[in-house]
C-alpha positions as CSV (number, residue, x, y, z in Angstrom):
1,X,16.2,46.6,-21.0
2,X,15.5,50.1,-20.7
3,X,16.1,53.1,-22.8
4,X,19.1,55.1,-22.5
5,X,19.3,59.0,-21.1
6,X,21.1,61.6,-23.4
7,X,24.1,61.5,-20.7
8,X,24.6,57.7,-20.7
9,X,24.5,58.2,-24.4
10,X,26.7,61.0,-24.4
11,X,29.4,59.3,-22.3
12,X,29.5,55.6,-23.9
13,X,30.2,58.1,-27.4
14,X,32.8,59.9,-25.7
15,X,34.4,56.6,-24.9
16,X,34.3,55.2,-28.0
17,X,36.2,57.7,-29.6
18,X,39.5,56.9,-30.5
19,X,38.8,53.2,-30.5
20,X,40.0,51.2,-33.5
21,X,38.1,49.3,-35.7
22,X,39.7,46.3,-34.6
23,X,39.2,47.1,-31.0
24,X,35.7,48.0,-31.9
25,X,35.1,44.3,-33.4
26,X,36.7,43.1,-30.4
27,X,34.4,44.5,-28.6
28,X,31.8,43.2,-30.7
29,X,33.3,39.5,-30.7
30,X,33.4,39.6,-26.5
31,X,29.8,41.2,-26.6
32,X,28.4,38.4,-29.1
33,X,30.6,35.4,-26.7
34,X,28.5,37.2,-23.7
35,X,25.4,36.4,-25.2
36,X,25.8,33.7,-26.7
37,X,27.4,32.3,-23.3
38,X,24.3,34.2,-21.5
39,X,21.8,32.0,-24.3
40,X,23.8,29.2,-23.4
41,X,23.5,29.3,-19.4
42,X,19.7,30.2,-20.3
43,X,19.7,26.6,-22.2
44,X,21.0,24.7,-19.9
45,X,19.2,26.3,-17.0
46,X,15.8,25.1,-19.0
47,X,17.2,21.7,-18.7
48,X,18.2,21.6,-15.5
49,X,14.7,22.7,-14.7
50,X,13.9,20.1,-17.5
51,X,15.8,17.6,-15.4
52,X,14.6,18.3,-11.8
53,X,11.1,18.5,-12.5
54,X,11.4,14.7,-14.2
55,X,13.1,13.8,-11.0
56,X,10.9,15.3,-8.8
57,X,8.1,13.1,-11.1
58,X,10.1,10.0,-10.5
59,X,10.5,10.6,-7.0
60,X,7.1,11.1,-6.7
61,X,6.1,7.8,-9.0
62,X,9.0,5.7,-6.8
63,X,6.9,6.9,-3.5
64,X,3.2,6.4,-4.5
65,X,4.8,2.9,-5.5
66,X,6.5,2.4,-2.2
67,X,3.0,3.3,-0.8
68,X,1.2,0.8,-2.8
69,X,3.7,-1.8,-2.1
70,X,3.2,-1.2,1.8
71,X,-0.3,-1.2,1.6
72,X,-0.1,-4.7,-0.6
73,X,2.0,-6.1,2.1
74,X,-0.4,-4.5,4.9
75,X,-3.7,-6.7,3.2
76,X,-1.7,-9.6,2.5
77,X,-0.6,-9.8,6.1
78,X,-4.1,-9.1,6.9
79,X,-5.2,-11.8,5.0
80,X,-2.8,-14.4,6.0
81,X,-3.8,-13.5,9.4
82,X,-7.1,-14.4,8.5
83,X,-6.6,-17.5,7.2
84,X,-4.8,-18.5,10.0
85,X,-7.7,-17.4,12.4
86,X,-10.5,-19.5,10.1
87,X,-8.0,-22.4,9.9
88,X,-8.1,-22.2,13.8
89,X,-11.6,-21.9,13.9
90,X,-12.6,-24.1,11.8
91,X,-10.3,-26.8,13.1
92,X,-11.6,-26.3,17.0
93,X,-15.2,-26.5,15.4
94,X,-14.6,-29.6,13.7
95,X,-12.5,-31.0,16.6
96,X,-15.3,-30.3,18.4
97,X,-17.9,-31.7,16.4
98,X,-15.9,-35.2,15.8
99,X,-15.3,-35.6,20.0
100,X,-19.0,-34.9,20.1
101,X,-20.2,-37.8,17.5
102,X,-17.6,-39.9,18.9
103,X,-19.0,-39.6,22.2
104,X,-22.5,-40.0,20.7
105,X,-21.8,-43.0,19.6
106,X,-20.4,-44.0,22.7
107,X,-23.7,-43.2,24.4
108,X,-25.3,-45.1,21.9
109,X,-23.2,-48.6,22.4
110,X,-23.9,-47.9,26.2
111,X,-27.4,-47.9,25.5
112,X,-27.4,-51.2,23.2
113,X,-25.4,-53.0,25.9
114,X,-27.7,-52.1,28.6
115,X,-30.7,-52.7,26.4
116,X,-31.7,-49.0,26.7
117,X,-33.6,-48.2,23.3
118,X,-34.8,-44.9,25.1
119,X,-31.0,-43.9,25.9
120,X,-30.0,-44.8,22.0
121,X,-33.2,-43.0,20.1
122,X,-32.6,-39.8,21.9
123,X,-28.9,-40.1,21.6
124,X,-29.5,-40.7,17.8
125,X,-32.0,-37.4,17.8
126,X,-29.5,-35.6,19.1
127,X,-26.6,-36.4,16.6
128,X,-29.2,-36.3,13.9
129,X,-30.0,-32.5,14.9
130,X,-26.3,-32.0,15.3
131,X,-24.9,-33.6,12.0
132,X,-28.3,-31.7,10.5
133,X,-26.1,-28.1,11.0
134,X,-23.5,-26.9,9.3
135,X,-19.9,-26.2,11.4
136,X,-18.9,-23.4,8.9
137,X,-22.1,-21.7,10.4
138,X,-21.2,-22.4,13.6
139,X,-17.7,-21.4,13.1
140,X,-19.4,-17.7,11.5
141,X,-21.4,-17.1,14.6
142,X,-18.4,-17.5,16.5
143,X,-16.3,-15.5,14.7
144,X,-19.4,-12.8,14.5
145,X,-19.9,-12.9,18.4
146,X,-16.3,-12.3,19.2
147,X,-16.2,-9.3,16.5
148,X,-19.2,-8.2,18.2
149,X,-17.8,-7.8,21.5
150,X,-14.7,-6.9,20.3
151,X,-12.6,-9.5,21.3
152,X,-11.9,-10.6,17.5
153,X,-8.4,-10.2,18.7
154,X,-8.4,-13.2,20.8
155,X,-8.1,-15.4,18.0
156,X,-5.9,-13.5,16.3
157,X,-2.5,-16.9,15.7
158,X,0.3,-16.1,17.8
């Protein structure tokens, strides 16, 4: 609020002359609601600041959770596909590796029917190299050969 010039003085005293005293403290009553309704409307403008900035927070906390949440649910996904894919490896590697001994073994009652002791020692060398590796290793180098070339996708479970 700035300062008055001699003329606005001069006519805000020529209008108050000839006003009561009791129009004067009317006056003074509607002046003093003003500001104190001009206070008021300042108060509650604070809080509706107050009040949008606290939403504005809570929107913001409800969205870095939403983004947490979908990233959860992204990895577990991710990981349950991933189980699925060493599941399916792991089960071809082992089918594998039981139709293999299986037929070793076959090989090897072959080769005592037929009296073949050259047919069953080198069949038993064999599944005694074989049974020697691990199938999780295998399964590893499988998976790592597929990354590799970039057809990890392929074993992706339907």
């Amino acid at each position: 609020m700035g300062e008055y010039t001699s003329e606005q003085n001069a006519v805000a005293k020529s209008e108050l002359k000839g006003i009561t005293k009791e129009e004067a403290e009317l006056v003074g009553n509607i002046i003093n609601f003003h500001q104190k309704a001009m206070e008021a409307g300042i108060s509650l403008a604070g809080k509706m600041i107050d009040f949008q900035d606290k939403e504005r927070d809570r929107k913001m906390r409800m969205a870095i959770y939403a983004d947490k949440s979908l990233k959860w649910e992204k990895n577990f996904k991710e990981i349950k596909k991933n189980n699925a894919r060493m599941y399916d490896l792991m089960s071809k590697a082992f089918k594998d590796r039981r139709d293999t001994i299986d037929k070793a073994f076959e090989v090897i009652d072959r080769g005592l029917k037929e009296n073949n002791m050259d047919l069953v020692l080198g069949t038993f060398g064999k599944l005694a190299d074989m049974v020697a590796k691990s199938p999780l290793a295998e399964v590893a180098a499988a998976e790592y050969e597929l990354f590799k070339s970039g057809r990890i996708s392929e074993l992706d479970p339907e």
